[in-house]
C-alpha positions in Angstrom: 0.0 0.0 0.0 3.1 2.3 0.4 4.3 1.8 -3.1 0.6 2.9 -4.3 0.4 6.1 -2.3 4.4 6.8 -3.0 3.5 6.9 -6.8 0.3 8.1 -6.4 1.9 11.4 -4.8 4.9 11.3 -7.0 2.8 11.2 -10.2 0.1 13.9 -9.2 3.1 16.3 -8.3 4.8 15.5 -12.1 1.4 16.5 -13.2 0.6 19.4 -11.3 4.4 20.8 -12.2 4.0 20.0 -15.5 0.5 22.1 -16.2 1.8 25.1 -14.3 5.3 24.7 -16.4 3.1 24.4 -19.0 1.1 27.5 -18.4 3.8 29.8 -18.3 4.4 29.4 -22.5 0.8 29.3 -22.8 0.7 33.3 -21.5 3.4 33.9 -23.2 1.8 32.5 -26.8 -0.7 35.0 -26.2 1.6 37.7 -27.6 2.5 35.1 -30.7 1.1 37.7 -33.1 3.6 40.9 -31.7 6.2 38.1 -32.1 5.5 37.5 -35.9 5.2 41.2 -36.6 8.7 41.6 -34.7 9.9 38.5 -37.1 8.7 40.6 -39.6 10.4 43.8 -39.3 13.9 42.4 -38.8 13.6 39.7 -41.8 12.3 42.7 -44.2 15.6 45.0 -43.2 18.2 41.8 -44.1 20.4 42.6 -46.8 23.4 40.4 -46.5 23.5 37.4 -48.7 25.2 34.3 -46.6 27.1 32.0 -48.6 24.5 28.1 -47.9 26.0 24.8 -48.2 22.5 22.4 -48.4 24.0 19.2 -47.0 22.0 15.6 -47.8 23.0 12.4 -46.8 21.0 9.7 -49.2 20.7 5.9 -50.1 19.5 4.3 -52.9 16.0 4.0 -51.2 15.9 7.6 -51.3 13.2 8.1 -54.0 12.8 11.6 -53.5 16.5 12.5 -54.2 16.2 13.8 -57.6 13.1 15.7 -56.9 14.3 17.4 -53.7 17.4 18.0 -55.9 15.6 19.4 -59.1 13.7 21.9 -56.4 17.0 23.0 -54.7 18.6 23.7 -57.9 15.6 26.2 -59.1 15.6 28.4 -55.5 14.8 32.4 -56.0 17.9 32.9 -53.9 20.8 33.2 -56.4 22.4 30.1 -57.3 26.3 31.7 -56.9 25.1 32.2 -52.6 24.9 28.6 -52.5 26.2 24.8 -53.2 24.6 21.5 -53.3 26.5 18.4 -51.6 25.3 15.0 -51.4 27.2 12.3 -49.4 25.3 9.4 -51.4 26.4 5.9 -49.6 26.8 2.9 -52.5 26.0 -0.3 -51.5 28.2 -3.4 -52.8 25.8 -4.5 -55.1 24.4 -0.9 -56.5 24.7 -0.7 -59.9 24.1 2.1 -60.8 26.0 4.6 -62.9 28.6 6.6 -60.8 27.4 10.1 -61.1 29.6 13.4 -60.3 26.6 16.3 -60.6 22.8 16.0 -60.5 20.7 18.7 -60.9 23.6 21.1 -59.8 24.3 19.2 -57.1 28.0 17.4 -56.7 27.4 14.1 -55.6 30.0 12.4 -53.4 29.8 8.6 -53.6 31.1 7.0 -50.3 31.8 3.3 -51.1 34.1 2.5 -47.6 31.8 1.1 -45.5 33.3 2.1 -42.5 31.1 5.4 -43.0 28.3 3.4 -43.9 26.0 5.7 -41.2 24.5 8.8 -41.6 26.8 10.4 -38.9 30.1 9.2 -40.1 29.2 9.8 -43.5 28.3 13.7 -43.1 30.6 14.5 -40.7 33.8 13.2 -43.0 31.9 15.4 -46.1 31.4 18.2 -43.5 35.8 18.0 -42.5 36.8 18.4 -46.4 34.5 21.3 -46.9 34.8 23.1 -43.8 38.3 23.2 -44.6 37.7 25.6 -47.7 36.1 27.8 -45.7 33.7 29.8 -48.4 30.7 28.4 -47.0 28.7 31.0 -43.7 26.2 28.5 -42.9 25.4 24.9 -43.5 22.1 23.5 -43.9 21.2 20.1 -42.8 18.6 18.4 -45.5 16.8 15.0 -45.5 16.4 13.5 -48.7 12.8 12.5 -48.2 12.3 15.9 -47.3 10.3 18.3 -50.2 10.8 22.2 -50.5 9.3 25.2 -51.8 11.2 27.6 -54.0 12.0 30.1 -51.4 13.4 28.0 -48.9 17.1 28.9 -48.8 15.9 33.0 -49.5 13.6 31.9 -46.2 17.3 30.5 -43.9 19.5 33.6 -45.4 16.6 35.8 -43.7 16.1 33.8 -40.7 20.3 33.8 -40.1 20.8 36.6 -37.4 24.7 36.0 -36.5 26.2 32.9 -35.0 24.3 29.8 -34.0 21.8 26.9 -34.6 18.6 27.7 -36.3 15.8 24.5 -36.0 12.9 24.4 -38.7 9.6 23.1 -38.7 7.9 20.5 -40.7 4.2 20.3 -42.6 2.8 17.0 -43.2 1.7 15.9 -47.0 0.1 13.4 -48.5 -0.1 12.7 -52.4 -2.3 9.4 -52.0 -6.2 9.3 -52.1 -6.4 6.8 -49.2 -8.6 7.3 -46.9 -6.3 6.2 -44.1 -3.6 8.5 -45.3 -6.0 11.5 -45.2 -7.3 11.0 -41.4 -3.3 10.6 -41.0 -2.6 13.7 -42.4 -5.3 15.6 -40.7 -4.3 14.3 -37.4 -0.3 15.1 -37.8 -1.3 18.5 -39.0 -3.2 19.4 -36.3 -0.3 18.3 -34.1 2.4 20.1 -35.3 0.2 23.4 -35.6 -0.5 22.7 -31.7 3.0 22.2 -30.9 4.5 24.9 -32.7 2.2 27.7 -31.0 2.0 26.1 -27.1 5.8 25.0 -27.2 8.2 25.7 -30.5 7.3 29.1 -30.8 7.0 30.2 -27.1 10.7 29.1 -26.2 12.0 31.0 -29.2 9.8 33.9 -27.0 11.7 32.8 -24.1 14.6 33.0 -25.9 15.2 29.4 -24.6 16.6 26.8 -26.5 14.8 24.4 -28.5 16.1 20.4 -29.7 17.2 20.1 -33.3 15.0 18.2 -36.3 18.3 16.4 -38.1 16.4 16.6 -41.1 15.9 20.6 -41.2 18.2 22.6 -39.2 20.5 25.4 -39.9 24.4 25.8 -38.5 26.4 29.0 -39.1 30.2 27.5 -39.6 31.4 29.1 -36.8 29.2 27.1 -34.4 30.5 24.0 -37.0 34.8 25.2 -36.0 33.4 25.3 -32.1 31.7 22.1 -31.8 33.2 19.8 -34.3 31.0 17.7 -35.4 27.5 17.5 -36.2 24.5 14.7 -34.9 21.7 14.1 -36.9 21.8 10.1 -37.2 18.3 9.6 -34.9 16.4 11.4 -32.2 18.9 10.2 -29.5 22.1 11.8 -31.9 19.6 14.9 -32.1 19.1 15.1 -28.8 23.0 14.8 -27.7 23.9 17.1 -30.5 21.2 19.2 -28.8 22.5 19.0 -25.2 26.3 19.3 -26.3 25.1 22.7 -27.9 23.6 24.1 -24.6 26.6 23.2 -22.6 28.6 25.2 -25.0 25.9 28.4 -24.5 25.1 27.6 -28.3 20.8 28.0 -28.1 19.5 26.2 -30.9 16.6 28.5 -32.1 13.2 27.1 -33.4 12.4 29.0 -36.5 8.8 28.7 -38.4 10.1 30.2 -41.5 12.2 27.7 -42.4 9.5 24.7 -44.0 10.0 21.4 -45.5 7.2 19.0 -45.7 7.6 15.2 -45.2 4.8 12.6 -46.8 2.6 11.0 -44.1 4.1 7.8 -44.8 7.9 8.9 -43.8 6.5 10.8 -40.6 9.1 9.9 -38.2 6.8 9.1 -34.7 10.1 8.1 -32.8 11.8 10.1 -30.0 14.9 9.6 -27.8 14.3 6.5 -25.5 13.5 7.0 -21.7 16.5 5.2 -20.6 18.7 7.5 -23.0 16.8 11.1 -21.7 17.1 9.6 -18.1 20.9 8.4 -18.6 21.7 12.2 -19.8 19.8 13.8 -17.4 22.3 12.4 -14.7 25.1 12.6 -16.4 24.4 16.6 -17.1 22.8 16.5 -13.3 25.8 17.4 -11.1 27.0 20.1 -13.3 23.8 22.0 -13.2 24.6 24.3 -10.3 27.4 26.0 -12.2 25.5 26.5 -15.7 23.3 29.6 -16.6 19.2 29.4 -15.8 18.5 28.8 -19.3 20.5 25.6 -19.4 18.9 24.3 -16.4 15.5 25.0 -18.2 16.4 22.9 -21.0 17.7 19.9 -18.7 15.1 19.9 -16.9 13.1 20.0 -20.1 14.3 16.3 -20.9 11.3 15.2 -18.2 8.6 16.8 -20.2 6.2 14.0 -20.7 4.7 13.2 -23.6 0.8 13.4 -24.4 -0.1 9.7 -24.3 1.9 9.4 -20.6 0.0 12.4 -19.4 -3.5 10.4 -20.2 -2.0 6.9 -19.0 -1.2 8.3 -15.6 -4.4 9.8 -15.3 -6.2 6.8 -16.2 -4.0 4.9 -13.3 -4.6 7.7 -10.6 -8.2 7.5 -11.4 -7.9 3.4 -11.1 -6.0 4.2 -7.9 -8.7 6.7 -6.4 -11.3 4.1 -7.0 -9.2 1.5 -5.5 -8.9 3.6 -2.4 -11.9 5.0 -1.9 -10.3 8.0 -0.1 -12.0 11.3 -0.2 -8.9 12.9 -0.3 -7.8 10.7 -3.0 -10.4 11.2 -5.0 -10.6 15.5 -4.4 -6.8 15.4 -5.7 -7.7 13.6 -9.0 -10.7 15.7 -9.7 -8.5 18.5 -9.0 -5.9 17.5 -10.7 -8.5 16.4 -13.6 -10.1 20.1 -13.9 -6.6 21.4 -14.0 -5.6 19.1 -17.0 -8.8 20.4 -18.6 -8.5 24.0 -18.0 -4.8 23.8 -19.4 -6.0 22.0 -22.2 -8.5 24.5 -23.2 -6.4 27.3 -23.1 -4.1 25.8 -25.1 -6.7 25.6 -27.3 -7.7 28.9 -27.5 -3.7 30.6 -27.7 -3.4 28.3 -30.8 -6.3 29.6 -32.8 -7.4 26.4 -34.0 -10.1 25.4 -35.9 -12.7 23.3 -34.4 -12.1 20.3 -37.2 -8.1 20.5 -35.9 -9.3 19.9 -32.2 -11.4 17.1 -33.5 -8.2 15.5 -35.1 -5.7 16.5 -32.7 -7.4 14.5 -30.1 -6.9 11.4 -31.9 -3.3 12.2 -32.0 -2.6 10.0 -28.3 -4.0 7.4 -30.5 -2.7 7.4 -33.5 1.3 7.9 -31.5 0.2 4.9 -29.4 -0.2 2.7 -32.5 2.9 3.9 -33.6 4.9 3.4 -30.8 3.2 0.2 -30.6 4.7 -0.8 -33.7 8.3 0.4 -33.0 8.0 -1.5 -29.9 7.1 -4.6 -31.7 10.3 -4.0 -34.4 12.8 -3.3 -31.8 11.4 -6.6 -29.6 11.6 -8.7 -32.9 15.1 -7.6 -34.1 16.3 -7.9 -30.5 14.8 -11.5 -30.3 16.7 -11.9 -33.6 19.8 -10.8 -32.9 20.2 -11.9 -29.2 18.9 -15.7 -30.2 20.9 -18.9 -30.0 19.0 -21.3 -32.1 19.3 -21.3 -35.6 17.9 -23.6 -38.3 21.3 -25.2 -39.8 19.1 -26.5 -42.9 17.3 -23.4 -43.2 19.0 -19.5 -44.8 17.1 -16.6 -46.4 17.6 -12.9 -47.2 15.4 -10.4 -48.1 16.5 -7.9 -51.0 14.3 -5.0 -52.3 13.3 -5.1 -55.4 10.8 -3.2 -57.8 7.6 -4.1 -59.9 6.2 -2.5 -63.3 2.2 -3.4 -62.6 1.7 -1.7 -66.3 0.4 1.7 -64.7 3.6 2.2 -62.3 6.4 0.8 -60.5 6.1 -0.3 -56.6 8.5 -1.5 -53.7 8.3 -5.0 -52.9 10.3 -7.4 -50.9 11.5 -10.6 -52.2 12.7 -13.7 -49.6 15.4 -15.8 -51.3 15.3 -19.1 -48.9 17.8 -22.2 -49.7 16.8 -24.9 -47.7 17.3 -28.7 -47.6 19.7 -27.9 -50.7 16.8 -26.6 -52.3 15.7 -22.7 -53.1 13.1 -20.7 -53.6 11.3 -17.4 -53.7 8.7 -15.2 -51.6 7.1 -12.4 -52.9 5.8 -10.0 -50.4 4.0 -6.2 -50.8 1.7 -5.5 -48.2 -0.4 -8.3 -47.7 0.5 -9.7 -50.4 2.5 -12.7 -50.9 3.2 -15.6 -53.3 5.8 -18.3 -53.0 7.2 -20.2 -55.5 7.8 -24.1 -56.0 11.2 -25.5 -54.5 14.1 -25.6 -57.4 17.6 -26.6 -57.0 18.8 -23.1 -58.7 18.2 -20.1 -57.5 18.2 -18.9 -61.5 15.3 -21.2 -61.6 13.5 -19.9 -58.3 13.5 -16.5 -59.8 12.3 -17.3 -63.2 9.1 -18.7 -61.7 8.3 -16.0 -59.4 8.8 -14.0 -62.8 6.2 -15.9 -64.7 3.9 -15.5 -61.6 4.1 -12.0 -61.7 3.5 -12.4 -65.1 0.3 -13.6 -64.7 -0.7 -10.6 -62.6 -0.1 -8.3 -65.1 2.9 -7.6 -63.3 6.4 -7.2 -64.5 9.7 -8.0 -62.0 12.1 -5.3 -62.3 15.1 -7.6 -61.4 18.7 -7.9 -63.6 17.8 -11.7 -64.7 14.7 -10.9 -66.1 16.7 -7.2 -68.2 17.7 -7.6 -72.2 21.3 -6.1 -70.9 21.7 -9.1 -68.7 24.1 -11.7 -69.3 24.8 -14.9 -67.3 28.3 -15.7 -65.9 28.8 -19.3 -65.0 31.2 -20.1 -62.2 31.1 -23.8 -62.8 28.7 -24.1 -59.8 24.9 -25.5 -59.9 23.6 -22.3 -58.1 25.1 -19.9 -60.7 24.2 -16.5 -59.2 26.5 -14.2 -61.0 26.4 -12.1 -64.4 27.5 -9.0 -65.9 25.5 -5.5 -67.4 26.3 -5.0 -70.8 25.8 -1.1 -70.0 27.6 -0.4 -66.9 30.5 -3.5 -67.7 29.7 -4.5 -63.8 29.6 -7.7 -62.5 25.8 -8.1 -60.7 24.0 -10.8 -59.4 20.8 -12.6 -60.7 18.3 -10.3 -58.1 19.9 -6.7 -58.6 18.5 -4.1 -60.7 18.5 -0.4 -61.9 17.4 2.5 -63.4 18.0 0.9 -67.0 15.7 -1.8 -67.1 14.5 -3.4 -69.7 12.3 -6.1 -70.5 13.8 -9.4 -71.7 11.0 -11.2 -73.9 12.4 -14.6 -73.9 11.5 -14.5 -70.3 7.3 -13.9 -71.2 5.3 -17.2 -71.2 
């Protein structure tokens, strides 16, 4: 019984603390419009034109490259006031042309895979050009980000002196799902709440804000100071964050500086508990000699999220019942009335519509599903990776691979399993999946999944099944290996590429 009325206390005083913490940005919003006017005034006076370096790490799954690309090289601000990098990471079997420049952008092609992370692969792009020194600021851009023409005219206005500039995000969505729309609508609303009650009112403040690795802004002097840059995750972001504050670096949040993300690649994660906690007392003892404003944004690492704020409600109203103690049961309806109250005028500083507060309370929801579903990834690759049973008879891997359905091509995943000596194929896309018979080729595995397909109306994108395909034999039954007659590489049997075509020998 004295565990239950420890945590009871504990969690009503987080809450309590929390809604008056909260309170003090949500007075402060209410002067959000003198703010914009002041943003206003001192954006329209800038005349100096900083010299960008747009930054992008990128894969081969990166679909969106050459559109973000074709948008960044058609900016109104003037192409000789800024430069285009991409640190592109090869895999072993990518085979696809090499390419210096695209879309006036130079393309660095990291094939050591020793900087096969995001991190590692920046930072050694960031060492070579910091060391030329022509560059002001650096901007930090994720390839499956999209932007509008004036989005580097937008940073060059935003830039006032030295430091770390954070942008905002809007949510899109290009497909006529239904799904995708109530998605969209509920993400929206979100990040319009979160920008007024929270974003916004610490750049009021003047207090620091935590860094979106896909959409923030660092002046190269800030780049010389720190050394390095973390943008890998939300627990990199988050360090990258912290190590900023120590070094009286505030990263500002700026709503000028938009990209927009689809729906589908909305990014639901955030730091781990264990990670914010493990920081938190690591930057604990030091707090006493650090300004107010780094305390603030340590102590910031506790905020909890929305969904936590409902659960503990939920289990102090469980724990009232339980009790059946008046006293109990006035703190939870107090406490209740003061969640309520908060909420509403949060509400009302935010200006939204009454269609956004329908959606935006779905959003505890809708993060719960999602962190649901993270929560079942990392369990399964941990029960994966930390298992000590494995199926001697039994070896697959999973390759991506791409289908032409006549109207447009689609992802898909394709299983190649050998076992017993024997191999074949799974096709899987969505819910979708077909399996092949058992073959003692792989060659032959593939073919059949190909004449499946086939009869779909569907055509696999794969190297075997391309006119510039040619087999290797290696004097094995499992012959695997080939060569492109256009770019002279050896490939294997699954690959593919951008130059695809059609083989008809391999049509029924």
């Amino acid at each position: 019984m004295i565990v239950f009325d420890t945590l009871f206390a504990l969690l009503t005083i987080y809450i309590f603390i929390y809604c008056a913490y909260q309170l003090f940005f949500l007075f402060k919003a209410n002067d959000i419009e003198k703010y914009f006017e002041m943003q206003e005034k001192t954006r329209s006076i800038v005349v100096d034109k900083n010299k960008l370096c747009v930054l992008i790490y990128a894969t081969i799954k990166d679909r969106n490259l050459d559109k973000l690309l074709a948008s960044l090289n058609n900016q109104t601000y003037k192409k000789e006031n800024y430069e285009v990098h991409v640190a592109y990471q090869r895999d072993e079997n990518d085979t696809s042309i090499l390419k210096d420049f695209n879309n006036g952008a130079s393309i660095h092609n990291i094939q050591n895979s020793d900087y096969f992370s995001k991190d590692k692969a920046v930072n050694l792009l960031l060492e070579k050009l910091i060391e030329e020194d022509k560059f002001d600021a650096y901007v930090f851009l994720g390839a499956d980000r999209t932007v509008g023409e004036k989005y580097l005219e937008n940073i060059n206005k935003s830039i006032q002196g030295s430091g770390v500039y954070a942008g905002t995000k809007i949510a899109v969505n290009n497909k006529e799902q239904f799904a995708k729309k109530i998605k969209q609508a509920i993400i929206s609303s979100y990040i319009k709440y979160t920008n007024v009650t929270s974003n916004i009112t610490r750049s009021m403040f003047d207090l620091s804000s935590f860094i979106d690795g896909d959409n923030v802004v660092v002046t190269s002097d800030v780049i010389k100071k720190i050394g390095y840059v973390g943008l890998e995750d939300k627990t990199s972001q988050l360090e990258f964050s912290l190590d900023l504050a120590i070094n009286d670096i505030k990263a500002k949040f700026s709503p000028y500086i938009i990209t927009a993300v689809d729906v589908r690649n909305y990014d639901f994660s955030s730091p781990l508990l264990s990670d914010k906690i493990t920081l938190f007392i690591h930057y604990f003892p030091i707090l006493m000699f650090k300004n107010n404003s780094f305390r603030e944004f340590i102590l910031f690492l506790l905020k909890p999220n929305s969904l936590f704020i409902l659960l503990s409600y939920f289990f102090l109203v469980f724990l009232s019942v339980s009790t059946q103690s008046k006293i109990v049961y006035n703190a939870v309806y107090a406490l209740g009335f003061f969640l309520f109250a908060n909420f509403l005028f949060s509400i009302k500083v935010s200006r939204m519509s009454v269609s956004e507060i329908f959606w935006l309370l779905f959003y505890p929801l809708c993060l719960a599903w999602q962190k649901t579903k993270l929560l079942i990834h990392r369990l399964t690759m941990k029960s994966i990776m930390n298992s000590k049973y494995e199926e001697e008879n039994i070896n697959s891997a999973t390759i991506n691979a791409v289908v032409d359905n006549g109207k447009r091509d689609f992802s898909c995943k394709l299983d190649l399993v050998s076992e017993d000596g024997m191999r074949k194929v799974i096709f899987r896309e969505g819910n979708r999946f077909i399996t092949t018979d058992s073959y003692l080729r792989m060659y032959d595995a593939l073919i059949d999944i190909t004449y499946k397909l086939q009869s779909k109306g569907m055509t696999l994108k794969t190297c075997q099944n391309c006119q510039n395909f040619t087999l290797c034999p290696d004097g094995t039954l499992d012959c695997l290996n080939g060569k492109c007659q256009i770019s002279q590489n050896e490939i294997l049997i699954w690959n593919g590429c951008q130059y695809f075509k059609a083989n008809p020998e391999n049509k029924e």
